[in-house]
KOLDRENMAR-754459 format. One line per field, with one value per residue: residue number from 1; residue in one letter; x, y, z of N, C-alpha, C in turn. Coordinates in steps of 0.05 Angstrom, whole numbers, plus 5000, padded with zeros to 4 digits. Example, Ala and Ser with C-alpha at 12.3 -4.5 7.8 and 13.67 -1.06 7.14 Angstrom:
2
n c(1,2)
res c(a,s)
n_c1 c(5264,5257)
n_c2 c(4886,4955)
n_c3 c(5156,5142)
ca_c1 c(5246,5273)
ca_c2 c(4910,4979)
ca_c3 c(5156,5143)
c_c1 c(5264,5258)
c_c2 c(4934,5001)
c_c3 c(5156,5157)
END
This chain:
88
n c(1,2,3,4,5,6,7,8,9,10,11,12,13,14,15,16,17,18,19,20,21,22,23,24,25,26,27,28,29,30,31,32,33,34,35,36,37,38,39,40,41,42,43,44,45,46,47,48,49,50,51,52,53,54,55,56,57,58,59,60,61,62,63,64,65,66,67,68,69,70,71,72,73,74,75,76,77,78,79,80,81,82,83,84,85,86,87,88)
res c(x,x,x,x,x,x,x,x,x,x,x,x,x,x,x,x,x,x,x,x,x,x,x,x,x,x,x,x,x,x,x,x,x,x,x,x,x,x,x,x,x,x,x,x,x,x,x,x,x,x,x,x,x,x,x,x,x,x,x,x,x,x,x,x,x,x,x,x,x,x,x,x,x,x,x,x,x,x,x,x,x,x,x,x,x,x,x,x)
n_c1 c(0513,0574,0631,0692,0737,0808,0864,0916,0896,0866,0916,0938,0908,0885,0826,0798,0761,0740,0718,0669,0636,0650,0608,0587,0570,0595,0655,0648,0641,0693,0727,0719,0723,0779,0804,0800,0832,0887,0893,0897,0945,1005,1052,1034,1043,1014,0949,0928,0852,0822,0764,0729,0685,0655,0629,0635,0626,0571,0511,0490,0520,0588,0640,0696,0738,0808,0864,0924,0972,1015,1079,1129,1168,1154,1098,1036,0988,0914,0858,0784,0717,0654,0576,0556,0577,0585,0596,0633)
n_c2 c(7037,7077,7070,7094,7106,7104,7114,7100,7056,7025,7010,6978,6933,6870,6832,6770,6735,6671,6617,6643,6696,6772,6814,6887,6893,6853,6871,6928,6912,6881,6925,6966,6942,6921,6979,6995,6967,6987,7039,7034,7003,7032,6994,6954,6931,6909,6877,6813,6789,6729,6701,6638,6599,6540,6478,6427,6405,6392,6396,6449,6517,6533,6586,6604,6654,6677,6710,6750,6774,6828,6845,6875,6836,6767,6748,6752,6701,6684,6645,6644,6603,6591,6582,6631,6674,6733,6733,6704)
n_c3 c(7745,7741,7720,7714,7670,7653,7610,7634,7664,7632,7602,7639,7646,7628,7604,7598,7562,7569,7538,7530,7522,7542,7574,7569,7620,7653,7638,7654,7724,7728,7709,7751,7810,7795,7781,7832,7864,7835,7845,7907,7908,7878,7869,7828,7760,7723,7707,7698,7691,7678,7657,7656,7635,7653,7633,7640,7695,7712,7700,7708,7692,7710,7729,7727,7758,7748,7765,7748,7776,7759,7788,7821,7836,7853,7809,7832,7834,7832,7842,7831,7837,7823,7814,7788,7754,7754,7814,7814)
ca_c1 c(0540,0585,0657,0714,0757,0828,0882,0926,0883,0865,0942,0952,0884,0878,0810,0796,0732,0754,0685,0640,0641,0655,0590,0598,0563,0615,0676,0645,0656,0711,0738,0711,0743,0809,0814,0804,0858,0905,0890,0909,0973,1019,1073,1024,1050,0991,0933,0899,0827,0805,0742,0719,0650,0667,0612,0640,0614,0549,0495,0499,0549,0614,0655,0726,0759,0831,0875,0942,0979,1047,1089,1174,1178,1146,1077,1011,0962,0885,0825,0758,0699,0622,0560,0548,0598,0586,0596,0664)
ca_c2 c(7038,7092,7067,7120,7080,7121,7103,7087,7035,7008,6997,6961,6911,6855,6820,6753,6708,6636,6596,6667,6732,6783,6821,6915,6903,6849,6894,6946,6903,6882,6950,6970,6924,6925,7010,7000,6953,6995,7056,7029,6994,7034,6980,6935,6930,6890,6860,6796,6776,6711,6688,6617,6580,6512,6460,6401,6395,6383,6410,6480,6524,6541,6594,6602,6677,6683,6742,6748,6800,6824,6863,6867,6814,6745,6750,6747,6683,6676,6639,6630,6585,6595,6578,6651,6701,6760,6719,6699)
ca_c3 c(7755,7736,7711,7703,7655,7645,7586,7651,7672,7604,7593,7653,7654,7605,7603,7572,7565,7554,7527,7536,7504,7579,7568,7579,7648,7675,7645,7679,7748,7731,7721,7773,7828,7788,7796,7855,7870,7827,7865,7929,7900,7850,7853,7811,7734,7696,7721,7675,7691,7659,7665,7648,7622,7645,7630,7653,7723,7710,7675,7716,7678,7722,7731,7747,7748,7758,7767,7750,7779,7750,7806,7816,7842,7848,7803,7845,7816,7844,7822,7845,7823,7836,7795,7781,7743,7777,7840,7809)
c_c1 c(0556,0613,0671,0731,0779,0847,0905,0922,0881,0903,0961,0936,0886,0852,0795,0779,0735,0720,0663,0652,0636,0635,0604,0595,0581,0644,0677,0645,0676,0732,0738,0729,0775,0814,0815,0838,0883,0906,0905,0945,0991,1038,1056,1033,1028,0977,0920,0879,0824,0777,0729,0701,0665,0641,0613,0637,0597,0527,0492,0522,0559,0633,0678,0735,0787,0846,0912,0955,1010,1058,1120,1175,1164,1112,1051,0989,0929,0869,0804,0737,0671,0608,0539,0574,0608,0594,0631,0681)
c_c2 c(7055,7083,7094,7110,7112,7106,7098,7054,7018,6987,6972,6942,6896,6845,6792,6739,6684,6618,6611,6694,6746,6807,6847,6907,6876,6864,6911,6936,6900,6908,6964,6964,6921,6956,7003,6984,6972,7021,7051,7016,7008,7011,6958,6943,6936,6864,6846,6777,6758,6706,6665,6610,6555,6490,6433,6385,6392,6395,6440,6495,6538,6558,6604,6630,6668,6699,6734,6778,6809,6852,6859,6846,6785,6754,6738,6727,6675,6668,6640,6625,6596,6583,6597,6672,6716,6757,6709,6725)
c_c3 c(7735,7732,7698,7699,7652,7627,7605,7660,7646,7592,7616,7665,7628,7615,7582,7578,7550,7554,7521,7529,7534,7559,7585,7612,7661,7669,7670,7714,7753,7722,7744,7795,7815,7801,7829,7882,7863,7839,7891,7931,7878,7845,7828,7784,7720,7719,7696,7683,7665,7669,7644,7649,7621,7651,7643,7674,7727,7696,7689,7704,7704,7717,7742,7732,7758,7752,7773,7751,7774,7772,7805,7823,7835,7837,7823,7828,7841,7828,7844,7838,7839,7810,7784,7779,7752,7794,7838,7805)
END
């Protein structure tokens, strides 16, 4: 997979791994699927991907992304859970 990261994009993506270090090859998705979002939308500000390692549900590790999206007006919030990363 080919990522074309720009100092545009960089300034307006945060990425954070809450329990797990966010390994080049899920950046590189989640760059990925961000440009692409930001492409189609200029009003978007600042986009911040988290992604969570949450243990607590059973012995399968859990992850929860959520995406906060900063625009003029009312901020955009999403999560979504699976028991595969990538899948999140």
């Amino acid at each position: 997979m080919n990522v074309i990261k720009s100092p545009e994009m960089d300034a307006k993506l945060i990425l954070r791994g809450i329990h797990l270090n966010l390994t080049e090859a899920m950046k590189a998705v989640i760059h990925e699927k961000t440009g692409r979002l930001l492409r189609h939308e200029p009003i978007i500000d600042r986009v911040r991907i988290d992604v969570d390692l949450d243990k607590t549900k059973g012995a399968k590790p859990h992850f929860i992304a959520k995406g906060h999206i900063e625009i003029g007006g009312p901020d955009l919030i999403a999560s979504v859970d699976s028991d595969a990363a990538y899948k999140s």
